[in-house]
PQR file of N, CA, C, O and H, with PARSE charges and radii, in Angstrom:
ATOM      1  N   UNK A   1     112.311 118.654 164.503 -0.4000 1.5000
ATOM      2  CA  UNK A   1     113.517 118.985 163.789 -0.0000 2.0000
ATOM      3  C   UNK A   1     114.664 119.173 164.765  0.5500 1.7000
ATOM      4  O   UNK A   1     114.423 119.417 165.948 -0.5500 1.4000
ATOM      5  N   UNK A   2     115.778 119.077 164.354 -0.4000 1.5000
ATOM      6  CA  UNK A   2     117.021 119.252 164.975 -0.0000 2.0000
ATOM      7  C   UNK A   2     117.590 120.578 164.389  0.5500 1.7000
ATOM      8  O   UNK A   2     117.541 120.826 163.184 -0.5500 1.4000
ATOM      9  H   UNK A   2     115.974 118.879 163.394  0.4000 1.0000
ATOM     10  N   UNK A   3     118.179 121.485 165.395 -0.4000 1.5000
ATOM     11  CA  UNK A   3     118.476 122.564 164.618 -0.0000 2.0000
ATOM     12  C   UNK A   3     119.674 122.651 165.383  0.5500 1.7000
ATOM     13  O   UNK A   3     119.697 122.170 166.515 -0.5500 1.4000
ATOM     14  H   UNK A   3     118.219 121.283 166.374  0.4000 1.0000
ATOM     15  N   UNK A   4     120.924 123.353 164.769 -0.4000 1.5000
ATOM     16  CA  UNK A   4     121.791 123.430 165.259 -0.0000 2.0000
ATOM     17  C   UNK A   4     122.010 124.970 164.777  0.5500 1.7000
ATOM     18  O   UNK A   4     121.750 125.301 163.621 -0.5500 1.4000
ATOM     19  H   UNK A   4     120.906 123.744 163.849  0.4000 1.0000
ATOM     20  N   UNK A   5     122.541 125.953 165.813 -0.4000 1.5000
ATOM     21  CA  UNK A   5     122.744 127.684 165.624 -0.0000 2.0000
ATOM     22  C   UNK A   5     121.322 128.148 164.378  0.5500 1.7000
ATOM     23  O   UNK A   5     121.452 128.849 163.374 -0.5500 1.4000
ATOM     24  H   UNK A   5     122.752 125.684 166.753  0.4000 1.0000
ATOM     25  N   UNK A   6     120.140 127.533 164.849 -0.4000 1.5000
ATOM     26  CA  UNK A   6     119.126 128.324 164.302 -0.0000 2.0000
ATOM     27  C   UNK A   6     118.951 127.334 162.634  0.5500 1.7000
ATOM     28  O   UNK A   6     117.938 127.360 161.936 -0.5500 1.4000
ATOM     29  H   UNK A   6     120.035 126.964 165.665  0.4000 1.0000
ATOM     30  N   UNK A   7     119.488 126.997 162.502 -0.4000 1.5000
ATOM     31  CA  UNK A   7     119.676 125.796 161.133 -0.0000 2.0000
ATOM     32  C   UNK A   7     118.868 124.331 160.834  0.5500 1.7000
ATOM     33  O   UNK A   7     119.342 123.451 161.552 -0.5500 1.4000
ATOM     34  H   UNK A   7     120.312 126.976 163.069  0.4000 1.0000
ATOM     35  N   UNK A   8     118.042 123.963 160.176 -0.4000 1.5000
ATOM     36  CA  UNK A   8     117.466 122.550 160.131 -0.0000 2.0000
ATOM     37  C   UNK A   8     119.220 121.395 160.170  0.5500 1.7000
ATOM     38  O   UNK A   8     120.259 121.491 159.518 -0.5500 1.4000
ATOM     39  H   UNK A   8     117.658 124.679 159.593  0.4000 1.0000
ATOM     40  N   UNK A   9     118.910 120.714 160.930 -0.4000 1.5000
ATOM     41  CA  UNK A   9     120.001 120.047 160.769 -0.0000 2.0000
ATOM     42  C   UNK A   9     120.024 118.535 161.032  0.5500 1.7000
ATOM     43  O   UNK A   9     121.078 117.905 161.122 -0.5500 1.4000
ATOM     44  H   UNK A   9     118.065 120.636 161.460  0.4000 1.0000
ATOM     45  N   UNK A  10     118.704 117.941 161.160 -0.4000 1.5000
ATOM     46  CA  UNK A  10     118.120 116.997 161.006 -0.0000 2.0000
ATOM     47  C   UNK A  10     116.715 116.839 161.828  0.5500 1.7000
ATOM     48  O   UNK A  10     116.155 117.786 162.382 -0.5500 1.4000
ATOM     49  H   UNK A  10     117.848 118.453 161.087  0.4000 1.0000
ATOM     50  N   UNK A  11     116.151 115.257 161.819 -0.4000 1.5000
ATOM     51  CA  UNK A  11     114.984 115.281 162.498 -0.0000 2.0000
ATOM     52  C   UNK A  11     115.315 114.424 163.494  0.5500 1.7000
ATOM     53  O   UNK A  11     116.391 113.829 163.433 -0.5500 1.4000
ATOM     54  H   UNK A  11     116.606 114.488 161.370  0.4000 1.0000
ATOM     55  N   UNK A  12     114.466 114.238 164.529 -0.4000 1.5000
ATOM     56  CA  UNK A  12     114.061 113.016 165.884 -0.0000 2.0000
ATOM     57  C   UNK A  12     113.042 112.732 166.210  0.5500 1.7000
ATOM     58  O   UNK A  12     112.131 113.180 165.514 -0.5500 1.4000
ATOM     59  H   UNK A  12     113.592 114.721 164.578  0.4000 1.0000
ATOM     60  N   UNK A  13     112.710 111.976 167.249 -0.4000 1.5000
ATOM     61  CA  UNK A  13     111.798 111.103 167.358 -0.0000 2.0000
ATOM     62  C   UNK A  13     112.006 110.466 168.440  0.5500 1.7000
ATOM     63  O   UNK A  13     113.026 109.784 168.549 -0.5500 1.4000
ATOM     64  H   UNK A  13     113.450 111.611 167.815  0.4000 1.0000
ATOM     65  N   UNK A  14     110.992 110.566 169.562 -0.4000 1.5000
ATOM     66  CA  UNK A  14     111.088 110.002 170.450 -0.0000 2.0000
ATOM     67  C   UNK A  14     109.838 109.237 171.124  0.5500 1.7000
ATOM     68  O   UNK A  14     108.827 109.938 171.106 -0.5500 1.4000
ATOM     69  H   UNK A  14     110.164 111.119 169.473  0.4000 1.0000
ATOM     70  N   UNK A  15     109.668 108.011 171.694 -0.4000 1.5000
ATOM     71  CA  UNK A  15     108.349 107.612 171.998 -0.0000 2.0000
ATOM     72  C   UNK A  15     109.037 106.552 173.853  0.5500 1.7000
ATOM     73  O   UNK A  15     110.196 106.321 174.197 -0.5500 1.4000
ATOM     74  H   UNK A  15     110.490 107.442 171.709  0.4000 1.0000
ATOM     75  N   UNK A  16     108.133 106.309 174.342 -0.4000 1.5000
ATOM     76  CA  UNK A  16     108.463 106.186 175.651 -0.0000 2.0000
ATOM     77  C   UNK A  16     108.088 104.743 175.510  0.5500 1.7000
ATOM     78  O   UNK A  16     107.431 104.348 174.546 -0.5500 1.4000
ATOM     79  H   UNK A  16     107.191 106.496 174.063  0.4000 1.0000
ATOM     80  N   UNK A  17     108.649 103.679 176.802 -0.4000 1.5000
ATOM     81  CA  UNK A  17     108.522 102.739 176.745 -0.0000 2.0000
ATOM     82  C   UNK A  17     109.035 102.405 178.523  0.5500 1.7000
ATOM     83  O   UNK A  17     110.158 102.434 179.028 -0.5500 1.4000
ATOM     84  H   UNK A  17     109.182 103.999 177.585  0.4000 1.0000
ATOM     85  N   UNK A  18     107.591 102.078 179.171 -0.4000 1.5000
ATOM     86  CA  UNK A  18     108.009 102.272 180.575 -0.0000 2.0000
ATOM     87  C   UNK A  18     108.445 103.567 181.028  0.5500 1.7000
ATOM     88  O   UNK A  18     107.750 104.527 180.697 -0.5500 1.4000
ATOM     89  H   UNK A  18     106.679 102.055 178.761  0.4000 1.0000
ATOM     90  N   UNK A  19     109.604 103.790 181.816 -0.4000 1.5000
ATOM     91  CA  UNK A  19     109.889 105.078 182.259 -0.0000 2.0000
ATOM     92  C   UNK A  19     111.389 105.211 181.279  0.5500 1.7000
ATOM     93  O   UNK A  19     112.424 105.484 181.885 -0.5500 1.4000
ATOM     94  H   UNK A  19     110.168 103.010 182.086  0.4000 1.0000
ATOM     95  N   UNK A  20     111.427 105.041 180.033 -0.4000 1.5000
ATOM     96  CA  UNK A  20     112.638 105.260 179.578 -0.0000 2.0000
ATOM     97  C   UNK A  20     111.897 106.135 178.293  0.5500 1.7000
ATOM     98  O   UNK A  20     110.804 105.906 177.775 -0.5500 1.4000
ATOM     99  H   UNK A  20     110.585 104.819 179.540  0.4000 1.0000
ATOM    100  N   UNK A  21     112.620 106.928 178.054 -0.4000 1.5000
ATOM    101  CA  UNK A  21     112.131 107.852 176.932 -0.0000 2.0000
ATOM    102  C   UNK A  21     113.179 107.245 175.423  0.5500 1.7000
ATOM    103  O   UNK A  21     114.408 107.283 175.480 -0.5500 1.4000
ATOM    104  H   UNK A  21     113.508 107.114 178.475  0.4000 1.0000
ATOM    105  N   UNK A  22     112.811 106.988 174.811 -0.4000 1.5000
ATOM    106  CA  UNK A  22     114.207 106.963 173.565 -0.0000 2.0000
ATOM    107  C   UNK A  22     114.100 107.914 172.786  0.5500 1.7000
ATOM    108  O   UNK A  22     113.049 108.180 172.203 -0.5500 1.4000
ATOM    109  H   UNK A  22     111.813 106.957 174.765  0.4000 1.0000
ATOM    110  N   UNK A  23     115.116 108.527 172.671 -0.4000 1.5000
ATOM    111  CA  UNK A  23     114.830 109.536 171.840 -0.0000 2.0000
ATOM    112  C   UNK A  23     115.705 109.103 169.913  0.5500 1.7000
ATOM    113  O   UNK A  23     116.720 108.446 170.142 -0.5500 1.4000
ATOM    114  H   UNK A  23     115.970 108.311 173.145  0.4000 1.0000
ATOM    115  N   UNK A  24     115.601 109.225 169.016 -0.4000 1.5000
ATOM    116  CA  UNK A  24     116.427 108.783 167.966 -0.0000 2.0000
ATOM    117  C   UNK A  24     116.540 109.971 166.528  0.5500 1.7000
ATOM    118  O   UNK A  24     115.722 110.295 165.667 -0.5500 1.4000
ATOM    119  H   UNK A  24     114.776 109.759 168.830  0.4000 1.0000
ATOM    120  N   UNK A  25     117.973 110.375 166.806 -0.4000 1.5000
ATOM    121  CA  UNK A  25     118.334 111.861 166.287 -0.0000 2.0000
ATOM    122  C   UNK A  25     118.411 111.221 164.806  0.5500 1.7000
ATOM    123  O   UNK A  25     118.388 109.991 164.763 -0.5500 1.4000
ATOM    124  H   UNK A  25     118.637 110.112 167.506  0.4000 1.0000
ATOM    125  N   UNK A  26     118.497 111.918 163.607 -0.4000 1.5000
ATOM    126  CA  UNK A  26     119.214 111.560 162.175 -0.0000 2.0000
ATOM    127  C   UNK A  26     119.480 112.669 161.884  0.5500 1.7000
ATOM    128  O   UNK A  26     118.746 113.364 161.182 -0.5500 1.4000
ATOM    129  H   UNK A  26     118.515 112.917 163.642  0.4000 1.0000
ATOM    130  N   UNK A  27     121.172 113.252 162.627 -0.4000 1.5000
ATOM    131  CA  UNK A  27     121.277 114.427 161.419 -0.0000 2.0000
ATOM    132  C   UNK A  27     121.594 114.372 159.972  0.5500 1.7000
ATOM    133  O   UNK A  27     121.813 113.372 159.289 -0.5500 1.4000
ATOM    134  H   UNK A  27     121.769 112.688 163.197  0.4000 1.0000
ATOM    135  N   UNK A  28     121.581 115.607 159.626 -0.4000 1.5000
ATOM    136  CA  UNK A  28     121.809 115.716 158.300 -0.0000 2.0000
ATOM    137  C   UNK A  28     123.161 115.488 157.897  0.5500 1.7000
ATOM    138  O   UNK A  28     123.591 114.981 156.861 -0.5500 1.4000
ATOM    139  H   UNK A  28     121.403 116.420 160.181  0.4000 1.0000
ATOM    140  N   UNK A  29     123.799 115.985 158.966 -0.4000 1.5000
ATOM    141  CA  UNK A  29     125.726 115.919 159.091 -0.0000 2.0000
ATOM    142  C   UNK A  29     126.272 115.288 160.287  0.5500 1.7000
ATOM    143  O   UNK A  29     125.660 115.317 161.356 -0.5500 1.4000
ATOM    144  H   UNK A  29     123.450 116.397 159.807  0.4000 1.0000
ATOM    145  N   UNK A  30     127.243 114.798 160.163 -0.4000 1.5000
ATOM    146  CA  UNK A  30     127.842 114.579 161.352 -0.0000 2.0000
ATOM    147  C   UNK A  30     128.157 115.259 161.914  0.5500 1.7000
ATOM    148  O   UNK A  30     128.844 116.180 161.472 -0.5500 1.4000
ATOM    149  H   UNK A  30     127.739 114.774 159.296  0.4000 1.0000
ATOM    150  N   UNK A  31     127.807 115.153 163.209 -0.4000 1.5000
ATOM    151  CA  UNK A  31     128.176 116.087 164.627 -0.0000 2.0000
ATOM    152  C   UNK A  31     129.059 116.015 165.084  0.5500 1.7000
ATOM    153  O   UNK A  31     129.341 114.946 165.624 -0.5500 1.4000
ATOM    154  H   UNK A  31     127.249 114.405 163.568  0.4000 1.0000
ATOM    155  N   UNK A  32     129.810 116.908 165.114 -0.4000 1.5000
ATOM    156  CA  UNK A  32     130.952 116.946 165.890 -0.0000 2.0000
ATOM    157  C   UNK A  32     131.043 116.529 167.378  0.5500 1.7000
ATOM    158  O   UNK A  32     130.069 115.924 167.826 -0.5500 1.4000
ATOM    159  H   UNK A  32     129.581 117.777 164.675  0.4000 1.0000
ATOM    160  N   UNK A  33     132.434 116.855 168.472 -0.4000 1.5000
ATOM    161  CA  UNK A  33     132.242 116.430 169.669 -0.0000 2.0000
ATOM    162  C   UNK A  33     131.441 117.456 170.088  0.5500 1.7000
ATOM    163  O   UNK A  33     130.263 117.105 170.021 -0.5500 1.4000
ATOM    164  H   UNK A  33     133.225 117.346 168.109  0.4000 1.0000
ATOM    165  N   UNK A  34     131.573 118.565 170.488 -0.4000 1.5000
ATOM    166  CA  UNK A  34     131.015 119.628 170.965 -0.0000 2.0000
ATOM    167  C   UNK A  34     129.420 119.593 170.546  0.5500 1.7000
ATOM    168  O   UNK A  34     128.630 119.375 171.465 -0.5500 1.4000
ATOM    169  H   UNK A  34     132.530 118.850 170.542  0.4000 1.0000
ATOM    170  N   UNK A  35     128.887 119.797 169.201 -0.4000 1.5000
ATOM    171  CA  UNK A  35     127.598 119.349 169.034 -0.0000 2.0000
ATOM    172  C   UNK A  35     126.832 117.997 169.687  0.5500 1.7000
ATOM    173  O   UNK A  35     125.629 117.886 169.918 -0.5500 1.4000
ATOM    174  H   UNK A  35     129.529 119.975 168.454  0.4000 1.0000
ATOM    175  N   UNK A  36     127.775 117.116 169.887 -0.4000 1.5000
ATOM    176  CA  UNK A  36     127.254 115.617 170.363 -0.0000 2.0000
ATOM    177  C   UNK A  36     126.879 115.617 171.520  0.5500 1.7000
ATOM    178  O   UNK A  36     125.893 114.962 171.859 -0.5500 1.4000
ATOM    179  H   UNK A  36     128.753 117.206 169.698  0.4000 1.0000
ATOM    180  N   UNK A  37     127.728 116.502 172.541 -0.4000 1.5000
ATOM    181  CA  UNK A  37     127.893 116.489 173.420 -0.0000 2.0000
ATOM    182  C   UNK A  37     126.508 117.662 174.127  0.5500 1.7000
ATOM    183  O   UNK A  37     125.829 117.508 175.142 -0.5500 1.4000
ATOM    184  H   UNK A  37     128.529 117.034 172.265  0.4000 1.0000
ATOM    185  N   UNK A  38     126.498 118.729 173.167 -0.4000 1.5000
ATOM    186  CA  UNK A  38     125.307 119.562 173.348 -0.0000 2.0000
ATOM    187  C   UNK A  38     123.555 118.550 173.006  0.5500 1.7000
ATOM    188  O   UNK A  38     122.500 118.440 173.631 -0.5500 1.4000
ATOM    189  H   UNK A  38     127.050 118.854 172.343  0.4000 1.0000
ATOM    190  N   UNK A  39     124.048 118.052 171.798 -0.4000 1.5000
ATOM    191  CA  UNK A  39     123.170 117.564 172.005 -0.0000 2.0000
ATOM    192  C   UNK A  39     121.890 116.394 172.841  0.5500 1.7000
ATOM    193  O   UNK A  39     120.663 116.302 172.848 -0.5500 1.4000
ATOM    194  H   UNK A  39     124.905 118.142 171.290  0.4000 1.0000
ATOM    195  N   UNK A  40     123.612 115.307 173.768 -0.4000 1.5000
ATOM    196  CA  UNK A  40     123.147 114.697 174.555 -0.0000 2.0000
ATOM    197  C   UNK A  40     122.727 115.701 176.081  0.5500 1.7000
ATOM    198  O   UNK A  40     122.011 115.278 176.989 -0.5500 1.4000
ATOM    199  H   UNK A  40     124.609 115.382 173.762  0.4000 1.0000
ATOM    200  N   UNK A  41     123.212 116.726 176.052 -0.4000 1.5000
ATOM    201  CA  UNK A  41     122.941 117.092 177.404 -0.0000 2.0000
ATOM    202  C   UNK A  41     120.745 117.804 177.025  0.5500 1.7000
ATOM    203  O   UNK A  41     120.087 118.220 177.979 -0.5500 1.4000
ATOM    204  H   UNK A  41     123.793 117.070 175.314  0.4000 1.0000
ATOM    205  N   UNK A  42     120.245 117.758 175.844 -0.4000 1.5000
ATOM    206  CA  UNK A  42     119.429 118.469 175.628 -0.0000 2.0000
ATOM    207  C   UNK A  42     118.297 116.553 175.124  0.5500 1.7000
ATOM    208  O   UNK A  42     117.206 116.275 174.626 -0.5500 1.4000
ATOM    209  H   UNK A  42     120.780 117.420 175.069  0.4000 1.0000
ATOM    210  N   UNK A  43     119.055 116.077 175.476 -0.4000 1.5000
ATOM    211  CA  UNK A  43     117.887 114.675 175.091 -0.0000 2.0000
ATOM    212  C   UNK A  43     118.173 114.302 176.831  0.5500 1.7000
ATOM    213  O   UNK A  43     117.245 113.566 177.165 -0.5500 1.4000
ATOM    214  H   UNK A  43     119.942 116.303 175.881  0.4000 1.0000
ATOM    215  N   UNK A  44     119.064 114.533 177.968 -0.4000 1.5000
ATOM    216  CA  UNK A  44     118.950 114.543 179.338 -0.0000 2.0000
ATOM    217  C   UNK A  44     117.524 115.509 179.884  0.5500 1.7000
ATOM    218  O   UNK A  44     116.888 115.205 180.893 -0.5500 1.4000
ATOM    219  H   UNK A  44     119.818 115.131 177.696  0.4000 1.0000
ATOM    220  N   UNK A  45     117.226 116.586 179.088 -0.4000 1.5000
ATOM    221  CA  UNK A  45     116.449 117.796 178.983 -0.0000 2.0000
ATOM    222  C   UNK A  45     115.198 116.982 179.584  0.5500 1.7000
ATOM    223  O   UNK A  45     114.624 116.683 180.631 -0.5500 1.4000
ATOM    224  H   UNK A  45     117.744 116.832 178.268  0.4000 1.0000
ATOM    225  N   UNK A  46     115.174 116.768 177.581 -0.4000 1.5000
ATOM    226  CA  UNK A  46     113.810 115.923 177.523 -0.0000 2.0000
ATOM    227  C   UNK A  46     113.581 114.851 178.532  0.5500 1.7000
ATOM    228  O   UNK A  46     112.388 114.667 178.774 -0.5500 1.4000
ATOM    229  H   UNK A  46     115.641 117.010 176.730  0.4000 1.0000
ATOM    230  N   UNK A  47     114.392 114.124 179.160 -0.4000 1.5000
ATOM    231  CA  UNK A  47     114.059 112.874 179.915 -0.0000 2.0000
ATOM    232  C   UNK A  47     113.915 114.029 181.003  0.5500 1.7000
ATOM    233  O   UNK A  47     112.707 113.945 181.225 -0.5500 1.4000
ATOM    234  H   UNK A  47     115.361 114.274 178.963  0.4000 1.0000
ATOM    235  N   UNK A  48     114.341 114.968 181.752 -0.4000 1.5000
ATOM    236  CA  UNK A  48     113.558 115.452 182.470 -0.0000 2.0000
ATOM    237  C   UNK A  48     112.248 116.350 182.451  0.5500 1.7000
ATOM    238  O   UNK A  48     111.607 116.569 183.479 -0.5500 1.4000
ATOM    239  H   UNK A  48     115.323 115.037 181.572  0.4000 1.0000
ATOM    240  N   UNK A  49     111.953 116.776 181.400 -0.4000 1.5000
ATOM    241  CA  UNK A  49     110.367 117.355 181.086 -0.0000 2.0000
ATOM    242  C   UNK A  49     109.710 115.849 181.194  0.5500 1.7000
ATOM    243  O   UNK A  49     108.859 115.630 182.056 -0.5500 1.4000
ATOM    244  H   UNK A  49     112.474 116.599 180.565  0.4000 1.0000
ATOM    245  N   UNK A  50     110.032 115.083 180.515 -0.4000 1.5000
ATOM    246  CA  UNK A  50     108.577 113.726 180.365 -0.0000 2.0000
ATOM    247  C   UNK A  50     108.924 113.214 181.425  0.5500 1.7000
ATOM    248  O   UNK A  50     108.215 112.229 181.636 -0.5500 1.4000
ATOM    249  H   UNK A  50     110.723 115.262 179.815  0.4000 1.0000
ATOM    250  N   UNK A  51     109.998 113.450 182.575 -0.4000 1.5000
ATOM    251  CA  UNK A  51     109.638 112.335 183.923 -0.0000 2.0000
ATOM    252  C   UNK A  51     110.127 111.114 183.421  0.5500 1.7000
ATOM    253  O   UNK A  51     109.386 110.141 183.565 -0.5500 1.4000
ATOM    254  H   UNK A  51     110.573 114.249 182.403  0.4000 1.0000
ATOM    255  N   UNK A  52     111.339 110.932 182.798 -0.4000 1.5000
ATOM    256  CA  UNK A  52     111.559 109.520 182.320 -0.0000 2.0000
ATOM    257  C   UNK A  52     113.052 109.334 182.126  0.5500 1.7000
ATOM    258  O   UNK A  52     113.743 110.267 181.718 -0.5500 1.4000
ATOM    259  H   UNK A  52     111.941 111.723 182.681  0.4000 1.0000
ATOM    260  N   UNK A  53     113.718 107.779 182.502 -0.4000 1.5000
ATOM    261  CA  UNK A  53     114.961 108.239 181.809 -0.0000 2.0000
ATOM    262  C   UNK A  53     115.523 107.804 180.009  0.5500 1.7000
ATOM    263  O   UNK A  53     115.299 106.857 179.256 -0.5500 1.4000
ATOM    264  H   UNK A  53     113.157 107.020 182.834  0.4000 1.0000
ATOM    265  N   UNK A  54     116.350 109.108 179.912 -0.4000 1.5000
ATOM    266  CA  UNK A  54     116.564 109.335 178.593 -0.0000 2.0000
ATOM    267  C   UNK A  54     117.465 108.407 177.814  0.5500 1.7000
ATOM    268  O   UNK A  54     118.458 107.953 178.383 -0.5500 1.4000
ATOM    269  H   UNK A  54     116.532 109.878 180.523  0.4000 1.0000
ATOM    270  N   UNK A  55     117.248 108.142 176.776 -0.4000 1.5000
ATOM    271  CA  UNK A  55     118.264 106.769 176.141 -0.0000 2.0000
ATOM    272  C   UNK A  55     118.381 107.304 174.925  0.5500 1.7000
ATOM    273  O   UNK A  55     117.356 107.160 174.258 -0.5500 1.4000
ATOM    274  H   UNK A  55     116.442 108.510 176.314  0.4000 1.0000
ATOM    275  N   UNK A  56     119.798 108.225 174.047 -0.4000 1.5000
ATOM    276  CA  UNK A  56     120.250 108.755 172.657 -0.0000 2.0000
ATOM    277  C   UNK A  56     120.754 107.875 172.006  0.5500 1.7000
ATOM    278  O   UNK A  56     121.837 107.355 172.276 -0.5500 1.4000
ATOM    279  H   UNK A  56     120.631 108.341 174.589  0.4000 1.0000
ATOM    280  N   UNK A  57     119.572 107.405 170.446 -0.4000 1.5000
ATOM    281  CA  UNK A  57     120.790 106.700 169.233 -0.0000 2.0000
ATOM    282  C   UNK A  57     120.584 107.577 168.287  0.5500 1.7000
ATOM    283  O   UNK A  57     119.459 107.687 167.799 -0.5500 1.4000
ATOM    284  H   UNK A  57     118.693 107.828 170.226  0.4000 1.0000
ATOM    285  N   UNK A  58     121.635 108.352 167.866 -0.4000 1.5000
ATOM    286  CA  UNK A  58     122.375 108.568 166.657 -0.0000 2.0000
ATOM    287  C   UNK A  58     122.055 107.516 165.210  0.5500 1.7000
ATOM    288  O   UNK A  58     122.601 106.439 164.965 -0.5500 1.4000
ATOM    289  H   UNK A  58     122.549 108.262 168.263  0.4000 1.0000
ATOM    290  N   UNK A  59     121.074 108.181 164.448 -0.4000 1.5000
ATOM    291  CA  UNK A  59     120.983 106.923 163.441 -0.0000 2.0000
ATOM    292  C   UNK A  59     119.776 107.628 163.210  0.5500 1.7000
ATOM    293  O   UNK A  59     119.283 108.651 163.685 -0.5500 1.4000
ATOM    294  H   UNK A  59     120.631 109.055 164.647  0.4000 1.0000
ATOM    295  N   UNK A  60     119.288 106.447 161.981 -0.4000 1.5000
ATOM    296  CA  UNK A  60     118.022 106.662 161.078 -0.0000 2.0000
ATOM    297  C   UNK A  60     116.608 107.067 161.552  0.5500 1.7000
ATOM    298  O   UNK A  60     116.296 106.216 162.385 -0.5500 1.4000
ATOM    299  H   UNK A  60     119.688 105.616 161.595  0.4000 1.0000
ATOM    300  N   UNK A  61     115.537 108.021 161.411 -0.4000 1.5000
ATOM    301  CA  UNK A  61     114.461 107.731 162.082 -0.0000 2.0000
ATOM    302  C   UNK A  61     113.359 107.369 160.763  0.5500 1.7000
ATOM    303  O   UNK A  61     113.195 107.722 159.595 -0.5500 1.4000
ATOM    304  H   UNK A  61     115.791 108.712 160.735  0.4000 1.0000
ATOM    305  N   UNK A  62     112.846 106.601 161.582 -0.4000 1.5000
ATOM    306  CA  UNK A  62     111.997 105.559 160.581 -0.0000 2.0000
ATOM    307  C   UNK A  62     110.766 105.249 160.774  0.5500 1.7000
ATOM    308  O   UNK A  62     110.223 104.163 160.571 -0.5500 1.4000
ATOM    309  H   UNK A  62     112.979 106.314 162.531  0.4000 1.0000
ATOM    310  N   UNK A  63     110.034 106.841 161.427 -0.4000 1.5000
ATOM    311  CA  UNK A  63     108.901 106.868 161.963 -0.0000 2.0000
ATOM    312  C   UNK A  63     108.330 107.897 161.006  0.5500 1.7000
ATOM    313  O   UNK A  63     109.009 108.625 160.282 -0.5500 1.4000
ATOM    314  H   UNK A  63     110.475 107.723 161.591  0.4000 1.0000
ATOM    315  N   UNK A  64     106.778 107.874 161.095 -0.4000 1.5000
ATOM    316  CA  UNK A  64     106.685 109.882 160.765 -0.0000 2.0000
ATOM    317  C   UNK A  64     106.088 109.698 159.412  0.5500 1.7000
ATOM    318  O   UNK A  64     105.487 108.746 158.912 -0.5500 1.4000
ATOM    319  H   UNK A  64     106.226 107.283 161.684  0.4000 1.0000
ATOM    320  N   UNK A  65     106.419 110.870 158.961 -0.4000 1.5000
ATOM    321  CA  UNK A  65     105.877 111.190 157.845 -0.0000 2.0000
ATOM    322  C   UNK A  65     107.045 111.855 157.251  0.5500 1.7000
ATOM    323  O   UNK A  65     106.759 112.552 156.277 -0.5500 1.4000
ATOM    324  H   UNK A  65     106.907 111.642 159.367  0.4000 1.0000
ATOM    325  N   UNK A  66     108.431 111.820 157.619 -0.4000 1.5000
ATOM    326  CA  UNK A  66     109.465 112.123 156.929 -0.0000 2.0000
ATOM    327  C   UNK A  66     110.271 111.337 156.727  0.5500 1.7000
ATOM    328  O   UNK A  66     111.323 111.689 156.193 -0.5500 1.4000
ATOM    329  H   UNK A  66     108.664 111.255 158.411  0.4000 1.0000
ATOM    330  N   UNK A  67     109.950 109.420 157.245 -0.4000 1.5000
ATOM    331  CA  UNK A  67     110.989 108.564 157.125 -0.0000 2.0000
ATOM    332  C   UNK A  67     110.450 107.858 156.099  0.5500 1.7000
ATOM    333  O   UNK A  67     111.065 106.910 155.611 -0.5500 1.4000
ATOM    334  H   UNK A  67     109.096 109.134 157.679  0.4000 1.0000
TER
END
């Protein structure tokens, strides 16, 4: 889930491919700059926990058991 100030605010999904991680957000709302901007620095996060580099699309996720 995506949460924004403690809030469901959409889901993601990320699966690796080589050393690139993709990560693929769908909020519920559009994000502002400040949120966008929080949020890319926290998918940089993730590419550094998995050891990989990080690649953010904004858009549908179409994986799961919630797409």
């Amino acid at each position: 889930m995506l949460l924004v100030d403690g809030t469901v605010a959409g889901v993601w999904h990320h699966r690796r491919s080589g050393r690139t991680v993709h990560v693929t957000v769908e909020p519920l709302r559009t994000l502002g700059a400040g949120r966008r901007r929080a949020l890319e620095e926290q998918v940089e996060r993730v590419g550094q926990v998995l050891e990989g580099k990080p690649s953010l699309t904004v858009g549908p996720v179409e994986v799961g058991p919630h797409a």
